[in-house]
C-alpha positions, 0 to 999 in steps of 0.5 A: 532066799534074799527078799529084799524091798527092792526086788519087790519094787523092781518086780511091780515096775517091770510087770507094769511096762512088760509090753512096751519095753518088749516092744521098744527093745526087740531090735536094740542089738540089730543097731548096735554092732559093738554090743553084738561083737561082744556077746559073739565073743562071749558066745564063742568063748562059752562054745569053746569052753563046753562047760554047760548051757548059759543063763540069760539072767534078767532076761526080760522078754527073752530077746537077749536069750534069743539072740544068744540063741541064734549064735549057737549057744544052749541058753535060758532065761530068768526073770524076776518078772512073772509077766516078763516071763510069760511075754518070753514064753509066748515070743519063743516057745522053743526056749526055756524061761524060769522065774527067779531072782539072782540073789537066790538062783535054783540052780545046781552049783558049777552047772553053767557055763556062761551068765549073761547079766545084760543090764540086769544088776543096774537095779540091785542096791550096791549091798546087794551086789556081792551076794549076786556076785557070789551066786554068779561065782556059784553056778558057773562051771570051771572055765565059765565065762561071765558077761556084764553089760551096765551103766557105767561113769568115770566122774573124778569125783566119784571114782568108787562109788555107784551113782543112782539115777532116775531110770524110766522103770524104777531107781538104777546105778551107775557104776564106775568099771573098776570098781564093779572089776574090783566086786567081782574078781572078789567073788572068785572069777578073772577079767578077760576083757571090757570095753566102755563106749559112748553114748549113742543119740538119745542115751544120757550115760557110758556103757560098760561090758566086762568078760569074766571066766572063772579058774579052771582051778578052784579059788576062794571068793574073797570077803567085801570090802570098804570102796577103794580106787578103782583097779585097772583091769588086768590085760585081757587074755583074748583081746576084742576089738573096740 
């Protein structure tokens, strides 16, 4: 397993603020109708494909699990947070919650049919992120779908690069969504669709949604490498929206 400093870093931060983030974003979708249609979509997609129960992965207090939940889809919870956990147990006792890390995930491979990864690659350093990628790629089925939810940035100066910032839990990245598009199609799976919007009242930054899916038909995940131009996605399959 990949222990790398800053998962232990992450998992203190999150322990630390577990009861007063719970609480600041129990009802963060209800105010957020964009958000919610892309996780119906993603949560429709999953249903239709049948390819096994989501993992909610990064689920914090499990109100994103729940959520999923709520839609009709067999879900599950990880975290790297042990209090996380234990926070996600006593809210909702009829779901599942592990303790895990993305870069090593105790699953089987080809067992689910969605990842949700909603916020929870924002902290990973950007060496890091191909192996998350890959574990990504790993357990999902054929025909599984991947939504990533993520800060994101289009400054012309950095069309490649992550940006970090000073989240108010511990160091986070922006990403421009070409190039996180460009890491994960390298990890084996297809873009179905994205959408960035605006910041809200009270948010500094973009935020980007990507909905991925991997081939029915095996691929080999292809090797990383130096940060180019980031690529425009292809034309999604299903459109959503925006």
């Amino acid at each position: 397993m990949i222990e790398s400093p800053c998962l232990d870093t992450t998992r203190t931060a999150y322990d630390t603020v577990a009861a007063e983030y719970s609480a600041l974003f129990r009802t963060a979708l209800d105010a957020r109708p964009l958000d919610r249609a892309m996780h119906a979509a993603f949560a429709e997609f999953v249903r239709a494909a049948d390819a096994g129960p989501v993992a909610d992965l990064g689920c914090g207090p499990g109100h994103g699990t729940a959520h999923l939940h709520s839609l009709g889809v067999p879900v599950f919870g990880v975290d790297l947070s042990p209090t996380m956990i234990t926070l996600a147990r006593e809210t909702y006792p009829d779901l599942r919650f592990d303790e895990g890390s993305m870069t090593a995930l105790d699953l089987r491979d080809g067992t689910l049919g969605g990842v949700l990864s909603w916020y929870s690659v924002i902290h990973t350093p950007p060496e890091l992120l191909p192996t998350v990628f890959a574990e990504f790629h790993r357990v999902l089925a054929p025909g599984g779908y991947l939504l990533l939810g993520f800060f994101s940035h289009d400054e012309p100066e950095h069309p490649a690069e992550p940006l970090p910032f000073d989240h108010k839990v511990t160091l986070a990245y922006r990403w421009p969504p070409g190039r996180i598009t460009d890491l994960v199609r390298r990890a084996g799976l297809e873009v179905t669709a994205w959408m960035v919007r605006e910041p809200e009242e009270g948010e500094r930054f973009l935020h980007a949604r990507l909905l991925f899916r991997k081939p029915s038909e095996p691929t080999e995940p292809t090797e990383p490498t130096e940060p180019t131009e980031p690529t425009e996605p292809a034309e999604p399959t299903e459109p959503i929206e925006s």
